[in-house]
C-alpha positions, 0 to 999 in steps of 0.5 A: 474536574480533570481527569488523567488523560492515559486512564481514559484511553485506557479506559476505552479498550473492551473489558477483559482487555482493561481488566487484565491491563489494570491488574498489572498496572496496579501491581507495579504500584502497589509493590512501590507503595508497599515497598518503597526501598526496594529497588527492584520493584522501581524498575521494569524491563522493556524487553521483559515478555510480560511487559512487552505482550500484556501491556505495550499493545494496549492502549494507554497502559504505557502513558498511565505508567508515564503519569504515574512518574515512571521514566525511561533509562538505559542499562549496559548488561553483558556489554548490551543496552537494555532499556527499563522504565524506572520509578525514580526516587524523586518521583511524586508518589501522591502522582503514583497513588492518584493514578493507581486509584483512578486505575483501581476505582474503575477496575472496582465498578467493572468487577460490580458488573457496572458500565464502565465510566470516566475514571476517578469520578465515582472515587472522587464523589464517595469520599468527597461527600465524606472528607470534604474539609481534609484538603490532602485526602485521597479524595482531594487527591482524586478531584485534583488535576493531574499534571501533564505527564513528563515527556517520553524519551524519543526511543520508546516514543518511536515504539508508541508511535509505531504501536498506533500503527500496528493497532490502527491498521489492525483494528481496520481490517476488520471494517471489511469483515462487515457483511453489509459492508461486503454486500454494498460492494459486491452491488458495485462489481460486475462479478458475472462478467469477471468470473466469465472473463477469469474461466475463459482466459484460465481455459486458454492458457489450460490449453496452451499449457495442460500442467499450468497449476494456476486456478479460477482464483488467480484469474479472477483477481486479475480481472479484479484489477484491470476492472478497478482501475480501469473501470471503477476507480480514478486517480485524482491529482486535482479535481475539475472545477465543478462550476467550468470543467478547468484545471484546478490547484490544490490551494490550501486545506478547508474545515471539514463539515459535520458529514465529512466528519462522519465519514472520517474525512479529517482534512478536506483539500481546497481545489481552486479554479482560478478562471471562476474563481471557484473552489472544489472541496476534496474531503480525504479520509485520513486518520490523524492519529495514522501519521508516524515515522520519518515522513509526515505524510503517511496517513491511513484512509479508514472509510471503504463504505465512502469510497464506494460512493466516491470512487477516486483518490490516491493510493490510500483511497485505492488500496482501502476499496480494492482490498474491501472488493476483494474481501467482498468476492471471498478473497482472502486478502490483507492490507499492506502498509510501507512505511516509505509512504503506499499502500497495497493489498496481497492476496492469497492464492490457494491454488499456488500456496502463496499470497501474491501482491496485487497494486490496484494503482498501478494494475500489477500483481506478483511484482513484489520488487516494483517499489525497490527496484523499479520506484527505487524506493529506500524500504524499511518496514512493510506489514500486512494486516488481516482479520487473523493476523499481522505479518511483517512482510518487508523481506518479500519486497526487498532484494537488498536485505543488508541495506533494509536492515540497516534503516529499521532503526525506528524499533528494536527488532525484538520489541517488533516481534513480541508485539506482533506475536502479541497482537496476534495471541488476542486477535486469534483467541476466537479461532478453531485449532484448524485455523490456526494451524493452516496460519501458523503452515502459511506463515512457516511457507512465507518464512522461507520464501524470505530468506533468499532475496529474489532477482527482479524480473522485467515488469518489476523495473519501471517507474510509477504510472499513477498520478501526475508527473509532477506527483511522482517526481515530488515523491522520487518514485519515477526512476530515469527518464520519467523524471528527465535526469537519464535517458536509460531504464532496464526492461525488456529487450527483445534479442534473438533466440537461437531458432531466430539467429539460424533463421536469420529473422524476427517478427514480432506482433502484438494483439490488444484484443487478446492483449498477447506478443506472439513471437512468430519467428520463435515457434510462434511463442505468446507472452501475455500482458502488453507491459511484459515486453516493454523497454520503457513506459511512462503513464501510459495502462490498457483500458478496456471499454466494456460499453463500446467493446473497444480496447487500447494503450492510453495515458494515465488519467490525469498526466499531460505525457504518456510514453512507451517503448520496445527495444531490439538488440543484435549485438549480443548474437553478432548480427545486424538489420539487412531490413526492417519493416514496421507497422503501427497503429495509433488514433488520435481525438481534437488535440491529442497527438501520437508521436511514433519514432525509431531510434538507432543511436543517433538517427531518429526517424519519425512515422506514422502510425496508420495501420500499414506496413512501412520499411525503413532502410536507414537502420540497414546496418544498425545493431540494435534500435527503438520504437518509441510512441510519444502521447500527448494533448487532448482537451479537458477532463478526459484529455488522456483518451483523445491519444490512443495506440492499438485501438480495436474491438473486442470482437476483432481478436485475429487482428494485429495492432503493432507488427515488427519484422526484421532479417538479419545478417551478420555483423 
């Protein structure tokens, strides 16, 4: 006995949900069925506020009125178009009648109190027992297979697909609200060790700056990250053969097995060694029902508990644990989805009154124009999902808002809006007036914080980090040099301050202990966060070993190259080097090579990066120069910490691992 596929997913919403769905479903029938001349009860406005809140959110309530016969046509009122869903009077009304009694029948058993079941079949097994010989009966018309409902035009099939999206995501979340869920992954995270480190650094920049506004919060999300990308989880390109330890390629996809499936693993990805001849399965947790809008790879990774266990993956992997570590620690925090294909978390911070972005792939946190800017991604539509509330979010991470507006053509921005509000409306039935007024204040702070299109700042303009080059470049998010098609990339540029000019004199030092520029020709002046002052990076991150205490700058796991680089410019205040000592330090392990150079315009001079001051009086003269280390070679799995820069204990924190000292003169 076939059953109509929209009743049964319709049937799966929880049931005052279904009920409430059905009474409107069975309205628009019977208006028809009663009325059958009218034309006003024949078509229904998409824009319509009943509509567009009590029916499209839910699932099957649309594809039940396409298998009734309802078709989508456009109308021009008031020199707009207007999109409606017409019954046409060459629709089948036997159709219609069929799936409003498949709708009623189950309605009927609900209202008993009976457990819901598959629709049509108690309907069909009463009045068949009955009317068994009347061959056009409503009885014979609810055993008969239904005909495959018409094809929807593409517009409202944009507004499904992109429906799914909305309700998988939102739907999601709530995994993280689990307090088993919660507790497995507060066993996974050194807490202690993070909160010590958080009130430690928090003490330090109190003491820098008395009137810093930053809380205990803000620092722990911090350690949060660095520990999660550094410690916890790793990037997978290709797996290592688990049979010899060599590279492997992703070859092609293998079923997945009964325990992938119960993890949701839905595509499992054949890594094939070709030395052995082996193959390591890769299981991805994706949903296929995730996959919507102009790029086919956009899937949603929906097993948090798994990855606990797994610890690796891509971005899909990495934003889903992080964002469940962070729930599990009492972080408020959503999940972000882009749908120019990545993911990432915000959290929201108390103490700034504000949600900030925090990428646990790329160890950043409040740089939101990273992808714009720094990817040159092509944005159109973010959303943040939580247990409250979804929130579009794209105008956060754009400084181009004409250009982001013009690519949201996927839905109509009214239908965006009124679905949102509406999955809103359900999901914050439950909560108190407090709760929903503290909501409805940050959502009002968020609203302005988009109106006016920041500028970015220099940890925002550089290329991915994570995953393999070749990934990166398939992907067109490395910007520049990474990819080999420009030499120039906009980040930090160190130029003389006034102090620095009347001095004549700039030295800076880096520590990687304390992970701090102090610019000590400027008042000593500290600038937190090895990347804040570089030119240009390319697969390189700090790792911290907490087991050795011993922390440095590395590739990334899994790239071939890593590249970074400081650039010092003098033109600007019409100076130029009189001399210029440099210091360095880099270690290497087997094959791993560090290639430290100094660039000034067309000479190149190569160093050695052992720890000890060297002048070099071939830039006298120069206006401007960068230091640039190359990173490159190792041996197998771990082949990315076999080239090191800035090695040193943690203990060691008076120690200076890169030092750069200029006079200047004038031009």
């Amino acid at each position: 006995m076939a059953v109509s596929p929209a009743v049964t997913t319709l049937c799966e919403n929880s049931n005052g949900v279904f009920l409430d769905a059905a009474k409107l479903l069975l309205t628009y029938a019977d208006n028809i069925l009663r009325y059958p001349s009218e034309e006003k009860y024949r078509s229904i406005r998409i824009g319509n506020p009943t509509f567009s809140t009590k029916l499209l959110p839910i699932k099957g309530a649309v594809e039940c009125l396409f298998e009734m016969g309802f078709e989508e046509v456009q109308f021009i009122s008031n020199c707009q178009a207007e999109t409606h869903l017409v019954f046409p009077k060459s629709a089948s009304v036997e159709q219609l009648r069929l799936i409003r009694e498949s709708i009623a029948a189950e309605r009927d058993q609900r209202l008993r109190g009976g457990q819901p079941v598959q629709p049509a079949v108690q309907a069909a097994a009463a009045s068949a027992s009955a009317s068994a010989s009347a061959p056009e009966s409503s009885a014979a018309a609810s055993i008969r297979p239904v005909s495959p409902p018409p094809p929807q035009p593409s517009s409202l099939e944009s507004s499904m697909s992109f429906f799914v999206t909305l309700q998988s995501n939102f739907q999601h979340v709530m995994l993280y609200e689990n307090p088993e869920l919660q507790q497995k992954a507060r066993s996974c995270i050194p807490h202690q060790q993070l909160s010590s480190a958080a009130e430690h650094k928090l003490k330090e920049v109190k003491e820098a700056d008395p009137e810093c506004k930053l809380g205990k919060e803000d620092f722990l999300v911090l350690e949060l990250l660095r520990w999660f990308k550094q410690d916890f989880f790793s990037w997978v390109n290709c797996l290592p053969c688990s049979s010899c330890g060599g590279q492997t390629q992703n070859a092609r996809s293998l079923s997945p097995t009964t325990d992938d499936l119960r993890w949701g693993a839905q595509r499992v990805e054949d890594h094939y060694c070709r030395s052995c001849q082996l193959s390591t399965r890769f299981p991805r947790f994706i949903n296929k029902h995730f996959r919507c809008g102009e790029n086919t790879d956009l899937t949603r990774y929906n097993n948090p508990e798994k990855l606990l266990e797994t610890r690796r993956g891509r971005c899909g992997e990495w934003a889903n644990c992080f964002t469940l570590c962070c729930r599990a620690l009492g972080l408020e925090a959503r999940y972000i989805w882009d749908s120019t294909d990545h993911v990432w978390t915000e959290i929201y911070s108390v103490s700034q009154r504000r949600w900030l972005h925090c990428d646990s792939c790329e160890n950043v946190c409040d740089k939101p124009l990273l992808y714009e800017v720094g990817w040159e991604k092509k944005l159109a539509y973010i959303l943040a999902f939580s247990k409250d509330q979804v929130v579009d979010v794209t105008w956060r991470y754009s400084c181009k808002h004409p250009e982001v507006l013009s690519r949201r053509t996927r839905v109509q921005e009214t239908w965006l809006l009124h679905t949102i509000n509406g999955l809103n409306a359900s999901r914050q039935q439950s909560l108190s007036p407090e709760r929903k007024k503290e909501l409805t204040e940050r959502l009002l702070v968020e609203l302005v914080e988009f109106i006016s299109p920041k500028k970015p700042k220099p940890g925002e303009l550089g290329g991915r980090n994570s995953g393999s080059l070749a990934w990166r470049i398939a992907r067109g998010e490395t910007r520049g040099a990474d990819s080999g098609t420009s030499t120039q990339a906009d980040g930090y540029v160190f130029t003389p301050t006034e102090k620095e000019k009347g001095d004549r004199l700039l030295h800076v030092r880096y520590s990687a202990t304390k992970d701090q520029y102090c610019r000590v020709s400027n008042d000593s002046e500290v600038i937190q966060s090895w990347d804040q002052c570089v030119w240009n990076k390319d697969s390189v991150f700090r790792k911290v070993e907490s087991d050795w205490q011993m922390v440095y700058i590395a590739r990334t796991e899994g790239s071939s190259m890593g590249r970074i680089s400081w650039k010092f410019d003098f033109a600007p205040a019409g100076l130029k080097i009189k001399s210029l000592s440099v210091m360095a330090s880099s270690q290497t392990f087997h094959s791993g090579k560090v290639c430290w150079q100094l660039q000034a315009g067309p000479i190149t001079t190569e160093f050695s990066g052992d720890g000890k001051m060297q002048s070099f009086q071939s830039l006298s003269g120069s206006s401007e120069f960068i230091v640039v280390a190359g990173l490159s070679g190792g041996e197998g799995e771990t082949s990315w910490q076999h080239t090191q820069l800035f090695r040193q204990s943690l203990k060691q924190t008076e120690e200076t691992s890169f030092e750069i000292l200029i006079h200047l003169e004038d031009a």
